[in-house]
C-alpha positions as CSV (number, residue, x, y, z in Angstrom):
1,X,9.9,-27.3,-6.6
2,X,7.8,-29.1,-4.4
3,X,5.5,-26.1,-3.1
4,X,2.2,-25.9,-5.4
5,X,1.9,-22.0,-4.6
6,X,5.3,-21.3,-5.6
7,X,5.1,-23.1,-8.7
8,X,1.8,-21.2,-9.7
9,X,3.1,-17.9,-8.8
10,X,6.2,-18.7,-10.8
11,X,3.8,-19.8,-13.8
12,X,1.6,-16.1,-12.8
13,X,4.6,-14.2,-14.7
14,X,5.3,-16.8,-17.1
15,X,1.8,-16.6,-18.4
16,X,1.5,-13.0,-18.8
17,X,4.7,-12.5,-19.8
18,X,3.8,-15.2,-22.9
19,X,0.3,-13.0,-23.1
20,X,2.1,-9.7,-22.9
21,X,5.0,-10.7,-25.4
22,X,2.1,-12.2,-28.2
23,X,-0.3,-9.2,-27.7
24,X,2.9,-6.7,-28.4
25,X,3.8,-9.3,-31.5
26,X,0.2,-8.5,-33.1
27,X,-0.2,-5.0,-32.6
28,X,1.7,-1.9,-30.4
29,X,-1.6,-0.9,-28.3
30,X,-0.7,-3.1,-25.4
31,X,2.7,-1.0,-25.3
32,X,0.4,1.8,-23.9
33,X,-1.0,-0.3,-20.6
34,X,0.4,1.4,-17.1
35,X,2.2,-2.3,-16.9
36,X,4.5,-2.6,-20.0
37,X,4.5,1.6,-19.9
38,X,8.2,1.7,-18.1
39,X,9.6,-1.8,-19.6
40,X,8.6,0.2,-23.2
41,X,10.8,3.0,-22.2
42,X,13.7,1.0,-21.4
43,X,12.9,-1.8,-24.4
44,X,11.6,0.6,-27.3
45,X,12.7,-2.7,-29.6
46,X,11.9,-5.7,-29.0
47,X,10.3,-6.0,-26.0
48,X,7.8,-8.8,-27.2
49,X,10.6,-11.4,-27.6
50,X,12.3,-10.0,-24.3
51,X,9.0,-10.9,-22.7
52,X,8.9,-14.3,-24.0
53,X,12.3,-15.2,-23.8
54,X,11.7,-14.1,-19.8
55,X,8.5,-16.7,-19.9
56,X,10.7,-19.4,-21.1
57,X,13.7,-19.3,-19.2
58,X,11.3,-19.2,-15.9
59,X,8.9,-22.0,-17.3
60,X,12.4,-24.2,-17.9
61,X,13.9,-23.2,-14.4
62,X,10.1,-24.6,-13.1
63,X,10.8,-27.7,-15.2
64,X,14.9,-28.1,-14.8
65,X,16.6,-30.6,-12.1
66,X,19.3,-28.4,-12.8
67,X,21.3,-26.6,-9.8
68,X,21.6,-23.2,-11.6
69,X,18.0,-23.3,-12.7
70,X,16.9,-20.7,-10.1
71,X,19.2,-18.0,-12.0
72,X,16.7,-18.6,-14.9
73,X,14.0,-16.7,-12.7
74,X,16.3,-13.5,-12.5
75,X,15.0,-11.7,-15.6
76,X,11.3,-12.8,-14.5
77,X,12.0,-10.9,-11.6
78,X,13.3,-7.4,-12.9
79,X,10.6,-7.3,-15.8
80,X,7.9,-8.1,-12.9
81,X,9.3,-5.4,-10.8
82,X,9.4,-2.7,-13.4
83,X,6.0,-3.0,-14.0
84,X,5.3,-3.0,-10.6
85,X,7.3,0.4,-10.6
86,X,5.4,2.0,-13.2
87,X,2.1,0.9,-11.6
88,X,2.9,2.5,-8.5
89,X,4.5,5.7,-10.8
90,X,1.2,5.3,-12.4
91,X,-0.9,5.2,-8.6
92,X,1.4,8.3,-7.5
93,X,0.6,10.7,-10.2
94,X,-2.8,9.8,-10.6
95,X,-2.6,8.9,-14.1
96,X,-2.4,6.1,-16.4
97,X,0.8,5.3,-18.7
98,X,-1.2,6.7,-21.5
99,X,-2.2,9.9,-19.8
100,X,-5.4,9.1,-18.8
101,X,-6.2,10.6,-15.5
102,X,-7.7,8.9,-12.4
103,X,-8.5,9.4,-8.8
104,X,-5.2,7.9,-7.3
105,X,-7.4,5.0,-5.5
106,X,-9.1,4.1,-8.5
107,X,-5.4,3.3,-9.9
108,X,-4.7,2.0,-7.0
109,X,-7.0,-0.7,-7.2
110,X,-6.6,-1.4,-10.7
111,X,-3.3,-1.8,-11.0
112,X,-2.8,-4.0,-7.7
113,X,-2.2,-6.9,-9.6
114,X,0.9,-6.0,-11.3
115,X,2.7,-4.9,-7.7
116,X,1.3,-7.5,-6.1
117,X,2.6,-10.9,-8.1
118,X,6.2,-9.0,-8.4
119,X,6.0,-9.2,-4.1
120,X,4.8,-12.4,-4.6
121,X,7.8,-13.3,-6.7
122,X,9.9,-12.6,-4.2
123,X,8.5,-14.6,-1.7
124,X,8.4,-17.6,-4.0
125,X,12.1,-17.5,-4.6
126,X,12.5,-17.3,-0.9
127,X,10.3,-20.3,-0.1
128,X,12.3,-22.0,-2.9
129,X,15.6,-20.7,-0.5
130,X,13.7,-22.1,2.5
131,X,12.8,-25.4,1.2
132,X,16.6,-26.6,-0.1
133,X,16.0,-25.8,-3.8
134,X,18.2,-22.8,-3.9
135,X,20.4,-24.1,-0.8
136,X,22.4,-26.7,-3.2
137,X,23.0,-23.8,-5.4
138,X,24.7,-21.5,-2.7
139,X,26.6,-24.1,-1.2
């Protein structure tokens, strides 16, 4: 991956998915955040190491030469985009995973973060597409 902004976006979810799955390890009161509210649903066991495990198979496909490296970033991708989901869940009812209520543009802007590095996601893998990394793969 020769693209600096791809690589850090790719290390965006490896890093909170490391802080996520530690915080989860030492106590069940991050399990309530609007972020890890929907992957708790699905996930009720476990979900720290699924986390982690996500982390490392994303930090090894930023590291590997190998060609089916890129599959590596598939489980990134899901967990990032069901938190995304249950931020903008979250936005449309007005109310935090925990049941706290909000003005829906107070939300909003809070939870921005979460939707906004799983789109970023995407585009990363696609500039890794664009630049040949993914093209040797799909050839």
């Amino acid at each position: 991956m020769k693209n600096t902004l791809t690589r850090w976006i790719i290390w965006y979810g490896v890093i909170i998915q490391f802080i996520w799955g530690s915080l989860i390890t030492l106590s069940p009161d991050p399990l309530k955040i609007t972020a890890l509210g929907t992957l708790y649903r699905f996930v009720p066991e476990g979900l720290n190491y699924l986390l982690v495990i996500s982390g490392i198979l994303a930090l090894w496909s930023l590291l590997s030469k190998n060609k089916y490296a890129f599959f590596a970033l598939i489980p990134q991708q899901i967990l990032l985009l069901m938190a995304a989901g249950s931020a903008l869940n979250s936005i449309l009812l007005s109310s935090y995973a925990d049941g706290v209520l909000h003005p829906r543009l107070f939300i909003a802007a809070d939870q921005s973060p979460a939707i906004l590095i799983a789109i970023l996601h995407i585009f990363a893998i696609l500039e890794l597409y664009s630049t040949g990394w993914l093209k040797k793969i799909t050839k």
